[in-house]
C-alpha positions, 0 to 999 in steps of 0.5 A: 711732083710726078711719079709712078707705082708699078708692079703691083695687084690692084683692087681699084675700090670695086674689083680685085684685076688681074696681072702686075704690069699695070702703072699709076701715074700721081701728079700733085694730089691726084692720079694722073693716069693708069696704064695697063703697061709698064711700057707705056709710060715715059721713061723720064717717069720716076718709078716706085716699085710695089714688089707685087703687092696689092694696091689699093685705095686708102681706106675710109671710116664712116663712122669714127669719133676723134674726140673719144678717149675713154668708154665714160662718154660722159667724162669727156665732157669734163676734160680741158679743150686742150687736153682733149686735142690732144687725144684726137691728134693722137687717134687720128695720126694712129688711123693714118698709120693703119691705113685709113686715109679718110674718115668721117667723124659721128659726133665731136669733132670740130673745125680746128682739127680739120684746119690742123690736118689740112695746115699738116699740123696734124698727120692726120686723114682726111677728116670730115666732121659732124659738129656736135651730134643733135639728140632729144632730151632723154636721147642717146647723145643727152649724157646726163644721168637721171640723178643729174639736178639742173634748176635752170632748166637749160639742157645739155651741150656737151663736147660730143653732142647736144640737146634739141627739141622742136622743129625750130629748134632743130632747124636753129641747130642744124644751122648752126653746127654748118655754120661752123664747119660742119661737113654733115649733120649727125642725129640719133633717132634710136636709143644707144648702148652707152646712154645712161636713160634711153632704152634701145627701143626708144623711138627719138625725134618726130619725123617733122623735127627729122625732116627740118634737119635733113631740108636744113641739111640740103640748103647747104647741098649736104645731108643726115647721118642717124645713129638707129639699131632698131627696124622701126627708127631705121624705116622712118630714118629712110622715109624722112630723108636721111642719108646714110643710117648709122649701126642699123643693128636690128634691121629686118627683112621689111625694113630693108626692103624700105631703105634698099627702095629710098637708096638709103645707105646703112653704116654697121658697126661690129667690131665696136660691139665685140669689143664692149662684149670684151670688155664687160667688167668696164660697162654698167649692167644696163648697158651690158643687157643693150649690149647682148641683144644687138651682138645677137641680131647684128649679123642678121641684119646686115644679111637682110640689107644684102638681100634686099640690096642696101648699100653698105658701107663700113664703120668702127665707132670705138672709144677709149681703150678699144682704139686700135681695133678699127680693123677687126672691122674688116674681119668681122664683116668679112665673116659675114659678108664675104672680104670683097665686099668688106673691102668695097665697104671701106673704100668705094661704098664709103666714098658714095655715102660721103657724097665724094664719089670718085674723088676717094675710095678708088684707083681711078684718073682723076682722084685723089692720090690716097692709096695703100700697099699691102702684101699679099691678096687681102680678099683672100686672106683679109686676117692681112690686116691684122698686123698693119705694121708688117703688111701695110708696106705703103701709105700715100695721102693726096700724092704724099707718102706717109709710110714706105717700107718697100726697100725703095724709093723713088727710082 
């Protein structure tokens, strides 16, 4: 099937252009063109007309979790593997419906669900996956609590991630989770929020174990995500070959300037912990005191990696209750970054950290037909994606509309 978009503002995944006369041109899957005119096209064309709204690249999340019903992380592992699909079927088809075309899930995520979104059994983005996240003993994905008795000794695999130590061990997983699918390979090289044990300062991994992962990775021509906040597990991240580093919430001036110089990206999360600050009465008190310092040094660090010229792209990390927030992301990091660069962020920059660099994340010849309709300028007034129902007036994934409430059809 090929049609048209017409009459519309674009933002092409790097700059907001002039003028509504411009022509979109989908066959299949992918564009097939972009006129300046609407008078260059054939008039055999069918046409989708946009009513001035701005087009724009389906939106990417680079940090998600679709096995993530609830803030116990801990009591996901509980749940019926068939009860558990069913929440990740709910979470993505609800991201497809606010936008989000592709997203690139941190930990739990499996083969079956990217074989039922690409059989269309789930509506769902495109979904890009990390397997079981990799953590230390006593790391941020070891969800035992201290108490937790284990007289054989034989660590933790839960659903979100599991336990590794030692370099062969780590190659052997590594190995494993691409085996089964995975696209990249997750680590957490600092602690985290919502772990039981693990302070935040808590440096995780050896650098020899960190590079077994990302030497494994790149055998299968892919790379390592790593949940870091802090300076120092975020420089050793980027030392040691790590793609792309996951929060990066207490990065400084000096640690920007090595991940800027390594080309590493780095992957924030703000809205997640705004969000946890709502919603204290449901947090452990430790959990909480983590909590309070990287709410007061996120914004700080995201200004040093801007400084210094680290790519940044964007992420939403929620679990349980607080799905259906992902767009206050674009709110949060605006107040910070400026909209423009929030949206690169979600779209073009994400595509880059994915390694799928003008395939999504842009309006370019060649890409994938993944694109949005908005009403209105949203760079400026990024509050347009506050009520996603009301402003998203189209949704197109691989050349397939998913929502139009344009009025119109194709005509």
């Amino acid at each position: 099937m090929s049609f048209a978009l017409t009459n519309f503002r674009l933002f092409d995944g790097e700059n907001l252009l002039d003028g509504l006369h411009r022509a979109v041109v989908v066959e299949g899957d992918r564009i097939a063109d972009i006129y300046d005119s609407v008078e260059a096209l054939s008039p055999e064309v069918e046409r989708i007309d946009l009513n001035g709204s701005t087009l724009m690249p389906g939106l990417i999340d680079a940090h998600f979790h679709c096995n993530s019903p609830s803030l116990d992380v801990g009591s996901i592992d509980h749940l019926h593997p068939s009860h558990l699909a069913q929440f990740a079927r709910e979470h993505l088809e609800s991201m497809l419906n606010r936008g989000f075309t592709t997203v690139r899930d941190a930990g739990g995520a499996d083969y079956g669900l990217v074989k039922s979104i690409e059989e269309g059994l789930i509506s769902g983005p495109r979904l890009f996956i990390a397997g079981r996240a990799i953590s230390q003993t006593g790391g941020h994905g070891d969800l035992r609590a201290a108490h937790a008795f284990e007289p054989c000794g034989c660590g933790y695999k839960g659903v979100l991630a599991m336990v590794v130590d030692g370099e062969d061990a780590m190659r052997a997983a590594v190995r494993n989770e691409l085996r089964k699918g995975a696209h990249q390979i997750k680590l957490f090289v600092s602690g985290g929020v919502l772990s039981p044990t693990d302070p935040i300062w808590m440096d995780q991994f050896t650098d020899v174990e960190i590079k077994a992962a990302v030497e494994e990775a790149e055998r299968w021509r892919t790379y390592v995500m790593a949940h870091s906040h802090t300076a120092e597990a975020s420089t050793r991240c980027s030392v040691n070959g790590v793609r792309s580093i996951e929060h990066g919430t207490l990065i400084d001036a000096e640690a920007a300037k090595i991940i800027a110089d390594h080309q590493t990206y780095v992957v924030p999360t703000i809205s997640v912990m705004q969000s946890l600050g709502e919603e204290v009465k449901t947090l452990p008190q430790a959990a909480m005191d983590k909590l309070d310092r990287l709410l007061d040094e996120a914004g700080e660090a995201i200004a040093h990696c801007h400084k210094a010229g680290v790519k940044l792209g964007l992420g939403t990390d929620l679990f349980g209750e607080l799905h259906g927030r992902e767009l206050n992301e674009f709110t949060a990091r605006a107040q910070i970054d400026g909209a423009l660069n929030a949206l690169r962020s979600a779209t073009s920059v994400n595509a880059e950290v994915m390694d799928m660099k003008g395939q999504i994340g842009v309006i370019q010849k060649g890409a994938f037909a993944d694109m949005i309709a908005i009403d209105g300028n949203p760079i400026e007034n990024i509050g347009l994606f506050d009520d996603p129902d009301n402003t998203i007036r189209m949704i197109m994934r691989g050349g397939k509309t998913i929502r139009n409430t344009l009025d119109c059809g194709v005509a």
